[in-house]
C-alpha positions as CSV (number, residue, x, y, z in Angstrom):
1,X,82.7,90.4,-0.7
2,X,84.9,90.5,-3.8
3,X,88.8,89.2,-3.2
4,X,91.6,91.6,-4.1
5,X,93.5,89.5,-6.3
6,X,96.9,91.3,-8.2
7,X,96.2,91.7,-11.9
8,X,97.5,88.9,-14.1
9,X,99.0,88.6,-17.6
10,X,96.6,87.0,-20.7
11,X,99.0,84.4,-21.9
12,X,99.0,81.9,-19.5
13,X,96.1,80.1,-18.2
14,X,95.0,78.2,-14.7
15,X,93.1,74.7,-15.5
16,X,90.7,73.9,-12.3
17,X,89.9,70.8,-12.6
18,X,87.1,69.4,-10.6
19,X,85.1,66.3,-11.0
20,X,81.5,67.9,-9.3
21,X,80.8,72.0,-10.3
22,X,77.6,73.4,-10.7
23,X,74.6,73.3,-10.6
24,X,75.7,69.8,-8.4
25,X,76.7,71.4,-5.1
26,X,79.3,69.4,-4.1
27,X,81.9,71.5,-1.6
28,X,85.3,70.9,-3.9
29,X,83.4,72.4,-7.0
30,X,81.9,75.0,-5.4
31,X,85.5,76.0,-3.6
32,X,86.8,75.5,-7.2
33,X,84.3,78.0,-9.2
34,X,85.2,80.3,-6.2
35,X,88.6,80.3,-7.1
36,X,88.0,80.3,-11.0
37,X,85.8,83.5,-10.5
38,X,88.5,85.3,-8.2
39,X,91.4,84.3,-10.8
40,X,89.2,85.9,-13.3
41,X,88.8,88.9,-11.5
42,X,92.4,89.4,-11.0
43,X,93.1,89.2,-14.7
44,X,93.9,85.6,-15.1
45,X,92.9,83.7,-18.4
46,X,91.1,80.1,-16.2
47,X,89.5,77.2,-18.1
48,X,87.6,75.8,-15.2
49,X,86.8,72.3,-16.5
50,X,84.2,69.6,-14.8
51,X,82.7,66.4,-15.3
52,X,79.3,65.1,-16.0
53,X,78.3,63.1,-12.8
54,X,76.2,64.0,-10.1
55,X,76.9,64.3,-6.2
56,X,74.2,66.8,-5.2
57,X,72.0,68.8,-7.5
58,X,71.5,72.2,-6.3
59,X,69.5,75.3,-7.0
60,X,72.5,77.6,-6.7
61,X,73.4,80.6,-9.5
62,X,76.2,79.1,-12.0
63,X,79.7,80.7,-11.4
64,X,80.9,83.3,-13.6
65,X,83.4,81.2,-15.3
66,X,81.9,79.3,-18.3
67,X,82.2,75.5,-17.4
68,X,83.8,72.9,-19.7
69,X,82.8,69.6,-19.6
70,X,84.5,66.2,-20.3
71,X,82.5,63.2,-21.0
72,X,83.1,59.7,-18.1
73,X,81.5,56.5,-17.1
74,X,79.1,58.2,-14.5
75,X,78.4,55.4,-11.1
76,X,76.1,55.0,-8.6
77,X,76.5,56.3,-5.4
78,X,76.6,54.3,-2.5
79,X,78.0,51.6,-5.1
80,X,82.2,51.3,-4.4
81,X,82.6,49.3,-7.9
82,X,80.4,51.3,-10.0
83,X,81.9,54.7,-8.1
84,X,85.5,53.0,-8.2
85,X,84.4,52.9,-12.3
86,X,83.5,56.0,-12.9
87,X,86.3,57.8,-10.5
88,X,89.0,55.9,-12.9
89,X,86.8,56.8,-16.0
90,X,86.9,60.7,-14.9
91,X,91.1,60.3,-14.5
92,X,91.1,59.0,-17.9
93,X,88.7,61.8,-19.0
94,X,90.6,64.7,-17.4
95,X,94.6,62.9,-18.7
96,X,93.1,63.2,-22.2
97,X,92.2,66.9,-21.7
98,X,95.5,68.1,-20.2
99,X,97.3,66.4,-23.2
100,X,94.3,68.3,-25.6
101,X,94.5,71.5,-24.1
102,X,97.1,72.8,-21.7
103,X,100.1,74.2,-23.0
104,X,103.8,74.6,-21.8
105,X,104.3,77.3,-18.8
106,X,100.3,76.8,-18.4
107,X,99.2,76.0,-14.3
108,X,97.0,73.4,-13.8
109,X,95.0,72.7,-10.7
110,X,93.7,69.5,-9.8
111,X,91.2,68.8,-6.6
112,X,91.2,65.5,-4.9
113,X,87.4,65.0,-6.7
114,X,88.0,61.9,-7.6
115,X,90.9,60.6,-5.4
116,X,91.9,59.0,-8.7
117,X,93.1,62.8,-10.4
118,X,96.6,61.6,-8.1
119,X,98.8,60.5,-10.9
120,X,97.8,63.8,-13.2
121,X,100.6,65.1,-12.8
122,X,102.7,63.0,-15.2
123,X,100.0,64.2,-18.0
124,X,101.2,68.0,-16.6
125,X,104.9,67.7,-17.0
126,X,104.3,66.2,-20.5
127,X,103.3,69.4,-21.2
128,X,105.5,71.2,-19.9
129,X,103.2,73.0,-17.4
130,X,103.2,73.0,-13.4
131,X,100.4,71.1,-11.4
132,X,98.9,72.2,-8.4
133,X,97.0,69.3,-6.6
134,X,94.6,70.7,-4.1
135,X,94.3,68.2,-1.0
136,X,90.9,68.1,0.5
137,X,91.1,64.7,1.9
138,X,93.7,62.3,2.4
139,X,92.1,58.9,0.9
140,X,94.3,56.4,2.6
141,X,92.8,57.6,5.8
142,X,89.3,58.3,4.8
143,X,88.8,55.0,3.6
144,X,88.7,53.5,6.8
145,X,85.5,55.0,7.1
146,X,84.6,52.4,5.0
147,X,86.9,49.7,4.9
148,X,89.3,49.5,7.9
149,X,92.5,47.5,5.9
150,X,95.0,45.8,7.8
151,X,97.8,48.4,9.6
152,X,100.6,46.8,6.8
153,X,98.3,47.3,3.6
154,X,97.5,50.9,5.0
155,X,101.0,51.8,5.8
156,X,101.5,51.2,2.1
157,X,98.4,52.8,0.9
158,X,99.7,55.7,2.7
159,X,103.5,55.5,1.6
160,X,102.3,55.4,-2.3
161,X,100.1,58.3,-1.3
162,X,102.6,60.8,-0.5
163,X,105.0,59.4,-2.9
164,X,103.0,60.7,-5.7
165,X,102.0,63.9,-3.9
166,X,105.7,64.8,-3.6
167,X,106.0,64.2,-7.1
168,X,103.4,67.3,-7.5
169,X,104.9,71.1,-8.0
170,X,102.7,72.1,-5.1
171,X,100.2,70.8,-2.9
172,X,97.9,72.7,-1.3
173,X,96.3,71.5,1.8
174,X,92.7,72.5,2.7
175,X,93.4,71.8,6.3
176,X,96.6,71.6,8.9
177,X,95.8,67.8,9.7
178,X,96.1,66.2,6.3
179,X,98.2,63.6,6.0
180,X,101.3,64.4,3.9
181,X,104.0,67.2,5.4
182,X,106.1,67.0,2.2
183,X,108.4,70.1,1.5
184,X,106.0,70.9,-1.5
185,X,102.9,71.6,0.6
186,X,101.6,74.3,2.0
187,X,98.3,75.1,4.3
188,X,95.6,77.8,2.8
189,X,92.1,76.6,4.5
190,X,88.8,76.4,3.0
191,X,86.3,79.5,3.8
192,X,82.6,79.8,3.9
193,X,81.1,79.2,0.4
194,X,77.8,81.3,1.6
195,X,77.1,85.2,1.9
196,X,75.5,85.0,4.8
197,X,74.5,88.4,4.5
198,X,73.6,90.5,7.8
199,X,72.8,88.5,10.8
200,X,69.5,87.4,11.9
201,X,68.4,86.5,15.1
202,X,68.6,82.5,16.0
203,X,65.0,80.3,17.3
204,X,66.3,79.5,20.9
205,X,66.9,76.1,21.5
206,X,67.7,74.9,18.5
207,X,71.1,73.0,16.8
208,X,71.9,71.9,13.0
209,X,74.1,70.2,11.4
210,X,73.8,70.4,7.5
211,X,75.1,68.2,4.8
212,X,76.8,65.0,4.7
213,X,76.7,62.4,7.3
214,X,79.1,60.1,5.5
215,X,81.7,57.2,6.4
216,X,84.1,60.4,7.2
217,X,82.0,61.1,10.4
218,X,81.7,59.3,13.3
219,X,77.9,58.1,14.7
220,X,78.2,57.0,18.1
221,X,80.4,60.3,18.7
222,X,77.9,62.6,17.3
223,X,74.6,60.6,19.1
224,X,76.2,61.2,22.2
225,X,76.3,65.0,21.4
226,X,73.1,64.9,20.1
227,X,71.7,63.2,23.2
228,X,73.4,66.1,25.8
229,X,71.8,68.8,24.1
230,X,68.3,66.7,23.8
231,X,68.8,66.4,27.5
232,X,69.3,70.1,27.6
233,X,66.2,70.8,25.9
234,X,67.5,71.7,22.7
235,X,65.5,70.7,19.1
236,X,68.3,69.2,16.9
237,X,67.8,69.2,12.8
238,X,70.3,67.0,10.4
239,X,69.4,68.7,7.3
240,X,72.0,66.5,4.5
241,X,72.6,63.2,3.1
242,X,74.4,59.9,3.5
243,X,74.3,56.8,5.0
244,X,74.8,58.3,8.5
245,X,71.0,59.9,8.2
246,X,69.1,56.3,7.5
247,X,70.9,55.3,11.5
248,X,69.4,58.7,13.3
249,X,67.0,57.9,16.2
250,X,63.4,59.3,15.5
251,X,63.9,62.6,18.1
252,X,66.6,64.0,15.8
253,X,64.6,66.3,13.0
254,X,66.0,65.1,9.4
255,X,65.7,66.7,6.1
256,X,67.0,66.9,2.8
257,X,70.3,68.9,1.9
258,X,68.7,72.5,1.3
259,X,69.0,73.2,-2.2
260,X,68.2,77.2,-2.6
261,X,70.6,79.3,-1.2
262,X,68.6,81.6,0.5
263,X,66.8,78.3,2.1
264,X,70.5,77.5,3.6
265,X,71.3,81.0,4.8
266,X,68.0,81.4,6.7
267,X,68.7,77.6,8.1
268,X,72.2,78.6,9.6
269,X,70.6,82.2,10.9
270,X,67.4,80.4,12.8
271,X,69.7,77.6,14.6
272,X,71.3,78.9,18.1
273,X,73.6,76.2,17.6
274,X,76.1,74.3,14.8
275,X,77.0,70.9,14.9
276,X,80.4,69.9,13.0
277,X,81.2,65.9,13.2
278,X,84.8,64.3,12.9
279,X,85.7,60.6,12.9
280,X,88.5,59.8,16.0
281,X,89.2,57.0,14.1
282,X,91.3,59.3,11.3
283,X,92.2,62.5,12.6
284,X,94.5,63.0,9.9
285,X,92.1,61.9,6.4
286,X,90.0,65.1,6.3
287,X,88.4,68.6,8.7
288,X,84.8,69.1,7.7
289,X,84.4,72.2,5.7
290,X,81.0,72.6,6.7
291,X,82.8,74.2,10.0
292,X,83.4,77.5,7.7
293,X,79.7,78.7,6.8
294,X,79.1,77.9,10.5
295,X,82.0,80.1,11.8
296,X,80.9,83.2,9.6
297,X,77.2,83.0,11.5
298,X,79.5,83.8,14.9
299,X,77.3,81.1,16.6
300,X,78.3,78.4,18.8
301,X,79.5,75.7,16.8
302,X,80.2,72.3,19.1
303,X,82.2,69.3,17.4
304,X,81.9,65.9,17.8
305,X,84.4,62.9,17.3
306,X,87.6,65.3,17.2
307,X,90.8,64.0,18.4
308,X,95.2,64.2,17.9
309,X,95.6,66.6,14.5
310,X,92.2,67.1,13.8
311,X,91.9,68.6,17.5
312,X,95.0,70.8,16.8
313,X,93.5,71.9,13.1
314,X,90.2,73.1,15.0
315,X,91.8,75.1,17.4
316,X,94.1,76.7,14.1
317,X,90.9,77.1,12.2
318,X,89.3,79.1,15.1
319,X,92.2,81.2,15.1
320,X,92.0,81.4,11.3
321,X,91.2,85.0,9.6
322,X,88.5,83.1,7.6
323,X,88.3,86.4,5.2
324,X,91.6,85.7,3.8
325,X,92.0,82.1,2.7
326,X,90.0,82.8,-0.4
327,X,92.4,86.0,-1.9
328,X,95.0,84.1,-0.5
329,X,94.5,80.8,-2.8
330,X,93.7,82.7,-5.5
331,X,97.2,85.0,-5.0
332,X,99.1,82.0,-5.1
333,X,98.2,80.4,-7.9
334,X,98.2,83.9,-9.4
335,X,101.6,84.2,-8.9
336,X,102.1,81.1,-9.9
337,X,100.6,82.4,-13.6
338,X,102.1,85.3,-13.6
339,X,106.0,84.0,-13.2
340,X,105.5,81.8,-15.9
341,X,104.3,84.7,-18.3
């Protein structure tokens, strides 16, 4: 299905900056080439600019905006000095082409992939351009799923955080429970990245949760959720990635993140049941996205390690009119184009 997005004039074009698009199948690019590609349709000149790294190859088709590339350090995962390297090489990569290419009364968009991208917006008002910063995940919380710092270091973490998202035009928040609530942000959730197509009957019996089992997600919280369904007699799949999948008990089904499209669609048709796992730990550092493709199949879809905002955003999200967020987005920063023309 095709947003309606209100024409747009030629002279003044949307950056998307994005550190992951395709063919890697990471979830900001792929949100990001969704926008790009409505933008377009609406009339909007968009320069939807990546880098070179890799977070998950797919098999997907490429978006219909041409991609530009900027050449970075490129880390290894799983590796926080080599990824800390390459996420401050990518920042210096994507300052260089704002001052290159983006011109005065230009938009430019900047995802929170890499975390680093935070401080673009100094670059932007150089040029005399407005910056959008689109918050998928609020990094002084999500790190914790790594590294739990001291409350004081944190508190700071966090205050130098929103300090330089309030120094941002607009922020847009991906989810309700995101940590910053300054007067410049605004709430327009994620939607599901798939076309699921018609739906197909479900194998009874059967749960999946697909993609990343990362430091974002809690174990022990998603094992015990696992186990009550096991003890129900259901057959549970973890089709994804991450260091989460190495710690799964031998009666959970594992796999590799499904790379073909129509491998993923007939995976979230067959299952009778979705799985979506948060961390109690930091309710208020990201909301899975994977909830979204899960939502569209109208299945059950059970949650794990929820609690305080994150609790609060899935009960919004349910409520959500999942059809809209896209056109939405994409009317926003639209308008955002078209008063500057």
């Amino acid at each position: 299905m095709r947003p309606e997005v209100s024409p747009g004039p030629r002279g003044v074009v949307v950056h998307i900056l994005s550190q992951y698009l395709w063919p890697d199948d990471a979830p900001t690019g792929i949100y990001a080439e969704q926008v790009a590609d409505a933008l377009a349709l609406g009339g909007i000149t968009v320069r939807l600019v990546g880098g070179t790294g890799t977070y998950r190859l797919g098999e997907r088709p490429a978006p219909a905006t041409s991609i530009e590339r900027v050449a970075h350090r490129e880390g290894k995962r799983g590796n926080l000095l080599s990824t800390a390297l390459e996420y401050e090489s990518v920042r210096r990569a994507f300052a260089s082409e704002i001052m290159r290419s983006v011109a005065p009364g230009d938009v430019v968009v900047v995802t929170s992939a890499p975390p680093t991208t935070i401080g673009l917006i100094r670059q932007i008002r150089k040029k005399g351009a407005r910056g959008v910063y689109w918050l998928q995940d609020f990094y002084p919380e999500l790190i914790r799923g790594v590294v739990d710092f001291p409350l004081v270091l944190r508190r700071r973490f966090s205050a130098t955080w929103r300090a330089r998202l309030a120094e941002w035009d607009h922020v847009v928040k991906a989810a309700g429970n995101l940590g910053y609530h300054g007067a410049n942000a605004r709430v327009i959730r994620n939607w599901p990245t798939l076309d699921l197509g018609e739906s197909r009957p479900f194998r009874p019996g059967t749960a999946l949760y697909s993609g990343n089992l990362g430091w974002g997600h809690h174990l022990p919280s998603f094992l015990a959720l696992c186990e009550k369904l096991a003890h129900g007699g259901f057959e549970i799949t973890v089709q994804g990635d991450g260091p989460g999948l190495l710690r799964l008990p031998d009666w959970i089904r594992t796999g590799p993140p499904l790379k073909r499209p129509g491998d993923l669609i007939r995976a979230y048709w067959d299952a009778e049941v979705h799985l979506v796992a948060g961390h109690p730990a930091i309710p208020d550092a990201v909301f899975p996205s994977k909830f979204w493709n899960a939502r569209a199949t109208g299945r059950t879809v059970l949650f794990s390690g929820l609690a305080g905002e994150m609790e609060e955003e899935r009960l919004a999200a349910e409520a959500a009119d999942y059809r809209r967020h896209l056109p939405d987005l994409a009317n926003f920063i639209g308008g955002l184009a078209r008063g500057a023309a």
